[in-house]
C-alpha positions in Angstrom: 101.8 24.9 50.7 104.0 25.1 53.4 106.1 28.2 54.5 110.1 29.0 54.4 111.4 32.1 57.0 112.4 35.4 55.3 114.6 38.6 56.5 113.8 42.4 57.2 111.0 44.5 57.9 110.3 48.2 58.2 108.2 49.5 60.8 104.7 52.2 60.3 102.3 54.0 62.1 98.8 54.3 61.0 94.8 55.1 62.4 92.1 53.7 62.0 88.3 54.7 63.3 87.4 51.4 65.0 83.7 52.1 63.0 85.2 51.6 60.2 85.9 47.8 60.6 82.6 47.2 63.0 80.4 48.9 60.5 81.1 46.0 58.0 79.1 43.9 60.3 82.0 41.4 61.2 81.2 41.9 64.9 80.7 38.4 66.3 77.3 36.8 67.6 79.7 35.9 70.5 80.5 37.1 74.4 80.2 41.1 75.4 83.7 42.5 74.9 84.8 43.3 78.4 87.4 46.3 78.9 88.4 45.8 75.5 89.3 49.3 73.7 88.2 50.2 70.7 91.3 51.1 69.1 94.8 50.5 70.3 97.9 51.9 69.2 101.2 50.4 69.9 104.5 50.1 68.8 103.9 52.0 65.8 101.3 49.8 64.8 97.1 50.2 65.5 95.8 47.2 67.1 91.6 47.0 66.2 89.6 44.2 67.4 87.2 43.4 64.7 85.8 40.2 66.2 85.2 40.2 70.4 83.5 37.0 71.8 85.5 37.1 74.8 88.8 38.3 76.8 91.6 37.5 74.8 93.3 34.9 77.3 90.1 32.6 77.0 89.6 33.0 73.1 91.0 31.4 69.9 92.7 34.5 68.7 93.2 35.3 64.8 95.4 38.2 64.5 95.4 39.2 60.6 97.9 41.4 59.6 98.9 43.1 55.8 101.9 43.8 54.3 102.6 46.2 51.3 99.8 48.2 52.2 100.8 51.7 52.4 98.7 54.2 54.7 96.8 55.5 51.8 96.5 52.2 51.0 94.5 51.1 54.2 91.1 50.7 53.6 92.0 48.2 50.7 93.8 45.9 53.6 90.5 46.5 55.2 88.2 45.4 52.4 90.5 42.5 51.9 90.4 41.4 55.4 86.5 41.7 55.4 86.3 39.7 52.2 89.0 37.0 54.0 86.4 36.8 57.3 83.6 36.4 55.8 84.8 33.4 53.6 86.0 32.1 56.7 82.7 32.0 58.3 80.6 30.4 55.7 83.5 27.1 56.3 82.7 24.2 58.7 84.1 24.0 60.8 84.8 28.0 61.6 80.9 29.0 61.1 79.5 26.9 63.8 83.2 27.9 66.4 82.9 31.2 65.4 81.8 32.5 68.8 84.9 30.9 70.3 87.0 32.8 68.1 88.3 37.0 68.5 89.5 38.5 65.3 92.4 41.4 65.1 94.0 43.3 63.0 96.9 44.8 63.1 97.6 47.6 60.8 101.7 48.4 59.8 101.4 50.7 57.2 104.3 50.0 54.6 106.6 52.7 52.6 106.0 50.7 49.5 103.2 49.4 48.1 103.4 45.9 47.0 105.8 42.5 48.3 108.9 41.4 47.0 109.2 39.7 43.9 105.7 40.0 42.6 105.0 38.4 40.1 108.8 37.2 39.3 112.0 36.7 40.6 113.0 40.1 38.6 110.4 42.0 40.2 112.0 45.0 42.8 112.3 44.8 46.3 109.8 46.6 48.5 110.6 48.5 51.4 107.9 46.7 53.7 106.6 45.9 57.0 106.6 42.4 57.4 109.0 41.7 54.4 106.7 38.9 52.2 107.6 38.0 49.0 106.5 35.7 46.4 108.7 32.5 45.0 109.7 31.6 49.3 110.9 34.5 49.7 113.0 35.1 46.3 114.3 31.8 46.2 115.0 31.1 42.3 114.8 26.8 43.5 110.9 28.0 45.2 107.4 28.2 43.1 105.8 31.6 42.8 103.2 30.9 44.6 105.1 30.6 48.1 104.3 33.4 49.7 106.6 34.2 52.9 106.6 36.3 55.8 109.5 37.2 58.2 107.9 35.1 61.1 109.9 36.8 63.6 108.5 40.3 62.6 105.0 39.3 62.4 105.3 37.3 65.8 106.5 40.5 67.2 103.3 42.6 65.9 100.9 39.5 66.9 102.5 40.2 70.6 100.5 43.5 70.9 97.5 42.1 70.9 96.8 42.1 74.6 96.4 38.6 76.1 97.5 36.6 72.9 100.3 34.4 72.7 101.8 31.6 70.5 99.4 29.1 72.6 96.4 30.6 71.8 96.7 32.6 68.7 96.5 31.7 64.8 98.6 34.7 62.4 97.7 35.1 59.0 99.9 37.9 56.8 97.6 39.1 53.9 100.3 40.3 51.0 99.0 43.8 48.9 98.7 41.9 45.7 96.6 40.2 43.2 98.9 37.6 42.4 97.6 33.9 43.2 99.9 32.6 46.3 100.0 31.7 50.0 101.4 29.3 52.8 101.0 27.4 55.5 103.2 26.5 58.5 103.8 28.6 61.8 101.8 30.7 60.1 99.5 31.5 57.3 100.2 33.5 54.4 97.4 34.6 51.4 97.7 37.4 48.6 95.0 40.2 49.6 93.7 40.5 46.2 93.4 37.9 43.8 90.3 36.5 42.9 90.5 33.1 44.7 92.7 34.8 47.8 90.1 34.7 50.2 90.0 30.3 49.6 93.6 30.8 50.2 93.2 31.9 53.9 91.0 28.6 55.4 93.2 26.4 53.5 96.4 27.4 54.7 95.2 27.5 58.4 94.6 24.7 57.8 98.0 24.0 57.2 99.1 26.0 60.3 96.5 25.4 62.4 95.5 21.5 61.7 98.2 20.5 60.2 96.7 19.3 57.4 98.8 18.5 54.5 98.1 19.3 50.6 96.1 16.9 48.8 97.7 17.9 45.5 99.4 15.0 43.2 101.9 17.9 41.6 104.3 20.2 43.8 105.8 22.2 40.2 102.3 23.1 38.6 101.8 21.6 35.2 104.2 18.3 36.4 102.6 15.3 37.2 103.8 14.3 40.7 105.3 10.7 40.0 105.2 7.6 42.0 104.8 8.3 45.9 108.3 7.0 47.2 108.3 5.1 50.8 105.9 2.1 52.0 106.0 3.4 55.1 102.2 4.8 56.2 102.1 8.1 56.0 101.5 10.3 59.5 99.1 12.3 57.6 95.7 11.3 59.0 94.2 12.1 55.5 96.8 10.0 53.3 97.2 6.2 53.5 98.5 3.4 52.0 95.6 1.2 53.4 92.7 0.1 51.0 89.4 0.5 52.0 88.9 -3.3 53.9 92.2 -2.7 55.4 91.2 0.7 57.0 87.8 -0.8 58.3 90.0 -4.4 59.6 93.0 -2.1 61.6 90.1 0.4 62.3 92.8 3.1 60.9 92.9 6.4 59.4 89.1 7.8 58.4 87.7 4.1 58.5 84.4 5.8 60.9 83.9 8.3 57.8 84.1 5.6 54.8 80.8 5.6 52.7 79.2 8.8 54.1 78.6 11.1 51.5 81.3 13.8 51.4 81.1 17.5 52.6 83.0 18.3 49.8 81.1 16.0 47.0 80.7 12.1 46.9 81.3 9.7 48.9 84.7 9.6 51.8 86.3 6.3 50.2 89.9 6.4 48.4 91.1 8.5 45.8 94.8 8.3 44.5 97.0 11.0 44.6 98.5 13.5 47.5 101.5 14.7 49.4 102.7 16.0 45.6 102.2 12.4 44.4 100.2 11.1 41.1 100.3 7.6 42.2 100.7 5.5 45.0 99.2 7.1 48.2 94.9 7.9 48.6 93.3 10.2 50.1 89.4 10.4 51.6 87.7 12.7 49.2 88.1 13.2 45.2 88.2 17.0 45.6 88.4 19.0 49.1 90.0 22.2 50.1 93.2 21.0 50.6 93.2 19.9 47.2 91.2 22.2 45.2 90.3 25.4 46.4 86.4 26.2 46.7 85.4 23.7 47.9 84.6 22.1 51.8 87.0 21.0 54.0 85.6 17.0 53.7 84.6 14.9 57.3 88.4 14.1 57.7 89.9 17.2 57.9 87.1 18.9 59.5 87.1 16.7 62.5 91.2 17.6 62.6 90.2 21.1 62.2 87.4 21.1 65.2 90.1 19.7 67.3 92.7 22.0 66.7 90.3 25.1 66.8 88.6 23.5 70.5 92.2 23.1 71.9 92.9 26.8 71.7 90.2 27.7 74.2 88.8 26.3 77.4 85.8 24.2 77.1 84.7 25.4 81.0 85.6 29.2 81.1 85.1 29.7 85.0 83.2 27.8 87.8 82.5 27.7 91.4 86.4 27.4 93.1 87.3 23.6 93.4 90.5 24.5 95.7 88.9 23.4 98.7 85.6 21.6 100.3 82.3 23.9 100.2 79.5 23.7 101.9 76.6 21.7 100.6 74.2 25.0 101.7 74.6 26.7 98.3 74.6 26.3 94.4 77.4 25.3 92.5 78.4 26.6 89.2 80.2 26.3 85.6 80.4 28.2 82.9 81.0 27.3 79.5 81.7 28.1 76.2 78.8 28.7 73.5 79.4 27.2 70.0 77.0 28.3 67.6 76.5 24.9 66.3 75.2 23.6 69.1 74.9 23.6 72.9 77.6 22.1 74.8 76.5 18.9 77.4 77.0 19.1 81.2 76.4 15.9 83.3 77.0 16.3 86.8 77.5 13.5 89.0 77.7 13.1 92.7 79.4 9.8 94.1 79.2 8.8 90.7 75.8 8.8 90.3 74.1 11.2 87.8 71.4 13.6 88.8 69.1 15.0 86.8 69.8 18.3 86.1 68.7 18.7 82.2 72.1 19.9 81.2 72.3 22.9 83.5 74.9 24.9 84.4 74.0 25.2 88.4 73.0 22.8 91.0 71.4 23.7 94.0 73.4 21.3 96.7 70.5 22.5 98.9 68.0 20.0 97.4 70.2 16.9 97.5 69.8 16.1 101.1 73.1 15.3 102.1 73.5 14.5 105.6 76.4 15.5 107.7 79.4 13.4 109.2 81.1 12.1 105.6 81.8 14.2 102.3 80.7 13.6 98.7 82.1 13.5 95.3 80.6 16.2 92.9 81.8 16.2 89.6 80.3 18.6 86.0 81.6 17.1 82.7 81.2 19.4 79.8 81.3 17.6 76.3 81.2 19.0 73.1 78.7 16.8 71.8 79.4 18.0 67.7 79.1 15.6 65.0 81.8 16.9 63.7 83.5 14.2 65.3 83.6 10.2 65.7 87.1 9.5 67.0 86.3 8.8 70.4 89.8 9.7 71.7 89.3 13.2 70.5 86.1 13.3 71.9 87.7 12.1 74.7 90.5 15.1 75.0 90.6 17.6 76.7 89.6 19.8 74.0 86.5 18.5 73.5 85.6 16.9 77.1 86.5 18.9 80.7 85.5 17.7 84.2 85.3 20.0 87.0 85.9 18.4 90.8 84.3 19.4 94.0 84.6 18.1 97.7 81.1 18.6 99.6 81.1 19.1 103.3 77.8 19.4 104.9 79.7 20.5 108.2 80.5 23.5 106.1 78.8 27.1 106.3 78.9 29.2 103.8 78.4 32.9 103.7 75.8 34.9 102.1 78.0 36.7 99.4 75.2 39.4 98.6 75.5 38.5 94.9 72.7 40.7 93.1 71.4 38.7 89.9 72.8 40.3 86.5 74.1 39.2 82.9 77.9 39.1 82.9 78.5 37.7 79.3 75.8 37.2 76.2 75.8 36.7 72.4 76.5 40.5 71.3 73.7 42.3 70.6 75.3 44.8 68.4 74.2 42.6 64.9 71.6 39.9 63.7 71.9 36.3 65.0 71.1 34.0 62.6 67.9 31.8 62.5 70.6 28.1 62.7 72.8 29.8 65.7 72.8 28.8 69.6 72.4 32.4 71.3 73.5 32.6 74.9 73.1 34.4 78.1 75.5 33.8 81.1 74.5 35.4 84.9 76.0 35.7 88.4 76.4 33.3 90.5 74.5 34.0 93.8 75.9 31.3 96.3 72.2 30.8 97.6 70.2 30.6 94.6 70.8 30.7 90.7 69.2 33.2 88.7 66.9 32.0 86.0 66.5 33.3 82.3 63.5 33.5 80.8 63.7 33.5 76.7 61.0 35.2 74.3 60.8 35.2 70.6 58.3 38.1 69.5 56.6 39.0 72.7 55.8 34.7 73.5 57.7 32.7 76.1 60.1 30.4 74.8 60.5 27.1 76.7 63.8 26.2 77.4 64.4 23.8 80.3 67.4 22.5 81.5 70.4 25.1 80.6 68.2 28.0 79.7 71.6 30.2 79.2 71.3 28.6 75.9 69.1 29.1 72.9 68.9 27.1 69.8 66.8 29.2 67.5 67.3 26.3 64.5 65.0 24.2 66.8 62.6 26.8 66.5 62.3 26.6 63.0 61.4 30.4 62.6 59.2 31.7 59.6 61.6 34.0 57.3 61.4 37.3 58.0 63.1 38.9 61.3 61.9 38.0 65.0 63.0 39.8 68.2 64.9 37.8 70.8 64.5 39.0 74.6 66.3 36.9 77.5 65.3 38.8 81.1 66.2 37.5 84.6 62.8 37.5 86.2 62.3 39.7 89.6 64.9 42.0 88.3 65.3 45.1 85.2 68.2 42.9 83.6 67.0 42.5 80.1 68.5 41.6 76.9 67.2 42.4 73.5 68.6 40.4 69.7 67.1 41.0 66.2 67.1 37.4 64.5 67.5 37.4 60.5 65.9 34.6 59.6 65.8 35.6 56.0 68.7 34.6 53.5 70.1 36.5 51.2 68.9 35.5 47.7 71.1 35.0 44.4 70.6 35.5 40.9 72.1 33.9 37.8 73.1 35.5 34.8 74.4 33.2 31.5 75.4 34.0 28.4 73.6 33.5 25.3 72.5 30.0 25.1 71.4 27.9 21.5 68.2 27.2 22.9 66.1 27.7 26.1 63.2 25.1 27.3 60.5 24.9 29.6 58.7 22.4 30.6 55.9 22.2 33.2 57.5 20.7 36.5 61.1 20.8 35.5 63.6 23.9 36.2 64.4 26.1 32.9 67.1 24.1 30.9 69.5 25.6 28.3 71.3 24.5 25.7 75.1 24.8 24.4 77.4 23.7 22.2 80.3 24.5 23.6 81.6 27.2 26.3 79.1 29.4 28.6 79.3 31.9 31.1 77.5 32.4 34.7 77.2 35.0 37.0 76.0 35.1 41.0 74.7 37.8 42.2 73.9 38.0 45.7 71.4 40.6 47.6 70.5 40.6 51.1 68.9 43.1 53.1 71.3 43.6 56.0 75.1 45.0 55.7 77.6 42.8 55.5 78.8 40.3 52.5 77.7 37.2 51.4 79.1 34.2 49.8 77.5 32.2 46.9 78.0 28.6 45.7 76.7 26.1 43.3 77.3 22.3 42.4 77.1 20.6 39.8 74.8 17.2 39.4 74.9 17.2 43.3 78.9 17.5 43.6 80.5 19.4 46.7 79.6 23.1 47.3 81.8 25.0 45.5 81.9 28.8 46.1 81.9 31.5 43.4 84.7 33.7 43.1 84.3 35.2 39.5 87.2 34.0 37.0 90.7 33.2 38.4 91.9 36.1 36.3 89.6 38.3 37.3 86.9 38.6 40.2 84.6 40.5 38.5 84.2 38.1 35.3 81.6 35.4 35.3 82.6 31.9 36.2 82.9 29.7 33.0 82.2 26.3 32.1 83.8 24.3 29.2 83.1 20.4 27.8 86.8 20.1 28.9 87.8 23.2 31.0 89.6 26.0 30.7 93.8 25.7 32.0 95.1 28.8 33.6 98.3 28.6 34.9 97.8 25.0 34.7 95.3 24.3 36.8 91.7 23.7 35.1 88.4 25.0 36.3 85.0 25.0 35.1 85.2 21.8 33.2 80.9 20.8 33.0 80.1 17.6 34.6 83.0 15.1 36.2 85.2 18.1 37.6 89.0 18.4 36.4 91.9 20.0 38.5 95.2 19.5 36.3 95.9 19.0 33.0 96.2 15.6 32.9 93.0 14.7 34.7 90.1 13.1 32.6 89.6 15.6 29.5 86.0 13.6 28.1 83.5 16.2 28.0 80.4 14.9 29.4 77.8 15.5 27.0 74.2 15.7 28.3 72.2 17.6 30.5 73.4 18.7 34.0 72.0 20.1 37.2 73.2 23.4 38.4 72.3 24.4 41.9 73.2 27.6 43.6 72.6 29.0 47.2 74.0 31.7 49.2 75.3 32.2 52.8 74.7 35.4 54.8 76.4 37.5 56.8 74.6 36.3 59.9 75.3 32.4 58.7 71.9 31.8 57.2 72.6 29.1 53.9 69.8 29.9 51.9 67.5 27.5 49.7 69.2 26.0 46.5 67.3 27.0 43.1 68.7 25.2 40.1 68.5 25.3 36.4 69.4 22.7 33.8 72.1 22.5 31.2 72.3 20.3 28.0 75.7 20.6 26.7 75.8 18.9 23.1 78.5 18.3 20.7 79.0 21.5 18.3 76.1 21.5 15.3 73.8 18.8 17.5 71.2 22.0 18.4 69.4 24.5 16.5 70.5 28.2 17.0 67.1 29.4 17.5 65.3 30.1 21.4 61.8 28.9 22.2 
């Protein structure tokens, strides 16, 4: 959706325990938080950083911030916001950038409880912080779902956060409410409470941050969009006009992606409907989060998002000064950022010719042999090497590719700086890592020598040549169970300690009643219906923080359980046809069904259900699956065997 302005605000004061937030286990596998306090109170509002991986002027910053929450109302804008993260990080592309990212909140207590004009346009007033209200602000010629902020208000609380700006910061504005509703545009809006409001938050940064556009083929729910209205291409890069051969012959729009089987379920191809049109523009993917919520963002959109999220921060955080010629009688350094997805490349070059370094982050000039009388070229590149991506100009940008400069004198002498060996900044050791994550370990830089790490995983040595300040563990392939993690600098006390979950958290189902239940030898337990069912996820893990579930259906996208749209705590149900709330349709068995006027067949037959969960620490456990015979009403016995 995309966002309107709104008017005035009130102003609060509230405390906060910084424990209470970093107890939920939302502390970042990211860098050491460096001077950062642990609670910060200005302007009449409390500043707490939830998330450190970093100082704030090298970071991606999210600063989340609630409205209609009144200061007895607090920890609820806590629970929300805790619910809201850790949606955020079981979603490609924010799980594997998530060390690149610091979280804040900022807590305004309101005198009211509750936004404007929730649920309708008769609704009262509230006296609030940051003014949001339902239907674009009170706008009788909006939707209700609209949800605005007054941008100039929450820009003004966003500017307490400590070395954020517009440049490198993301808002999002969570509303006290359990009605459905968000937006998207300078910044993102999303009801606290309502069962699919934590869905709401990656989609409209999405919005605001990639500048994605909706996917829907209605803008008025419940009216079918119409006919899409100009043969001009649209600038969306995930709407076209183009058919499939034209996209491969012009090599436009997401011709790299066609045929690959989708994120979000299927295959990237061309599917009709978008920009609030039925007919007449395609987009890559039949379903995806900027169409219906719940499910991934598809290749597309996440290689939009990775861009956006990778232009925020600096690929090389610092490195040896490049200002001047040095000396070719010491090392030379970078330092660079550590996605949990994967290590970034370094090449370095001298003349133009590559040396073999392994990756590493330090060369010893010492060992080149460069002779006096003429000076040399010596240049790092760091890539992000994700497969995220295929465009090679974004690969290309400077968001995702850096290259650092040097001038080497041999004629030059350079000081012994006295430079003891130490750790400066390391994946935080306050919570699990994950057994999939890159964990990381950055030192001083010692002009005459660089200080190695040595890695071990349960008491054994780890060998990691190359850049050994990073650690894969999903190369590792650790048993389930946890592991201890120890990085030291050899020849010194500098030591470094992790606990590694490598066990997922593991998720029951619960269905109603069925007509019949079979087993067969070498086939998951299948049950029978006639018409409507119920299922429940229940996930357990044995670490704090929350986890996510999902299931698909026949091998469909990932789609993560919420409960019921009505209600959180209900069971998700299927239907032969669906069920329409507030006309949308969900849970339709089989071929999936967004709107009312999509396909109502039911699809008789038996169906796959998988399910799976994701854990706090980013583990995505196994997928277990049952079976599920839907026939027509009076096919089946009543009776279970």
């Amino acid at each position: 959706m995309t966002a309107l302005r709104r008017r005035r605000v009130r102003g609060g004061v509230a405390r906060l325990v910084a424990a209470c937030l970093l107890a939920t286990g939302l502390v970042s596998t990211g860098t050491a938080a460096v001077g950062s306090p642990a609670v910060a109170e200005t302007g009449g509002a409390t500043v707490v950083p939830v998330q450190t991986t970093g100082p704030a002027d090298r970071r991606f910053n999210l600063v989340v911030m609630g409205d209609g929450y009144t200061a007895a109302e607090m920890p609820a804008f806590r629970a929300d916001l805790e619910r809201h993260l850790s949606m955020l990080w079981s979603i490609e592309p924010f799980a594997s950038y998530r060390s690149s990212i610091n979280v804040w909140a900022v807590e305004v207590p309101s005198r009211e409880s509750g936004v404007d004009c929730d649920p309708g346009l008769g609704a009262p007033a509230r006296d609030t912080a940051l003014d949001m209200g339902f239907w674009g602000g009170c706008n009788p010629g909006s939707v209700q779902r609209l949800l605005t902020v007054d941008g100039a208000k929450a820009a003004g609380y966003a500017d307490l956060v400590p070395g954020t700006s517009r440049a490198n910061r993301q808002i999002v504005a969570l509303a006290h409410s359990s009605t459905y509703g968000g937006a998207g545009g300078s910044y993102a809006t999303a009801s606290g409470g309502n069962a699919l409001s934590a869905l709401i938050t990656p989609h409209e940064i999405g919005h605001s941050l990639g500048g994605l556009q909706d996917e829907y083929d209605y803008y008025g729910r419940g009216v079918p969009g119409g006919t899409y209205g100009d043969d001009t291409e649209p600038s969306s890069v995930h709407h076209t006009l183009l058919t499939e051969r034209q996209m491969r012959e012009q090599r436009a729009k997401w011709w790299r992606w066609l045929g690959e089987e989708s994120e979000s379920g299927g295959v990237i191809g061309r599917y009709e409907g978008g920009l609030y049109s039925t007919k007449g523009v395609w987009r890559p993917s039949r379903h995806s989060m900027m169409k219906t919520l719940g499910y991934a963002f598809d290749q597309v959109e996440r290689e939009v998002m990775v861009q956006a999220i990778a232009a925020k921060v600096d690929l090389v955080q610092d490195h040896t000064a490049d200002a001047a010629p040095i000396g070719a009688d010491r090392t030379v350094w970078v330092d660079t950022l550590h996605p949990l997805g994967g290590e970034l490349a370094v090449e370095w070059r001298l003349d133009g010719r590559p040396l073999r370094t392994g990756g590493a982050r330090t060369v010893d000039l010492r060992g080149l042999g460069l002779a006096p009388g003429r000076t040399y070229a010596l240049t790092a590149t760091v890539t992000d090497p994700t497969p995220f991506v295929r465009d090679p100009a974004v690969r290309a940008s400077s968001a995702l590719t850096r290259t650092v400069r040097w001038t080497v004198d041999p004629a030059l002498r350079t000081p012994d700086d006295a430079v003891p060996p130490a750790f400066t900044g390391h994946t935080a050791t306050t919570a699990p890592v994950g057994a999939w994550s890159v964990v990381h370990a950055d030192t001083t830089h010692p002009v005459r020598r660089a200080p190695g790490v040595r890695w071990t995983l349960d008491g054994r040595t780890v060998p990691n040549p190359g850049n050994d300040r990073d650690l894969d563990l999903s190369a590792l392939r650790l048993a389930p169970g946890t592991h201890s993690l120890t990085a030291r600098i050899p020849g010194t006390r500098q030591e470094l300690r992790w606990t590694v979950d490598a066990l997922a958290a593991t998720v029951s189902y619960e269905l109603s009643p069925p007509l019949r239940t079979v087993h067969r030898a070498g086939r998951p337990v299948e049950y029978v219906y006639d018409g409507e069912f119920t299922m429940r996820l229940e996930a357990r893990d044995d670490r704090q923080g929350a986890v996510v579930s999902q299931f698909r259906v026949d091998g469909d996208g990932w789609y993560t359980y919420y409960g019921w749209p009505t209600d959180a705590a209900a069971p998700f149900r299927f239907s032969p046809s669906g069920t329409v709330i507030d006309d949308l349709v969900y849970g339709k068995l089989g071929r999936s069904r967004v709107v009312p006027w999509d396909d109502a067949t039911p699809d008789y037959g038996t169906h796959t259900v998988e399910y799976r969960s994701v854990d706090a620490a980013g583990n995505v456990g196994p997928a277990n699956r049952f079976l599920v015979t839907l026939v027509r009403k009076g096919a089946a016995p009543s009776v279970t065997s």
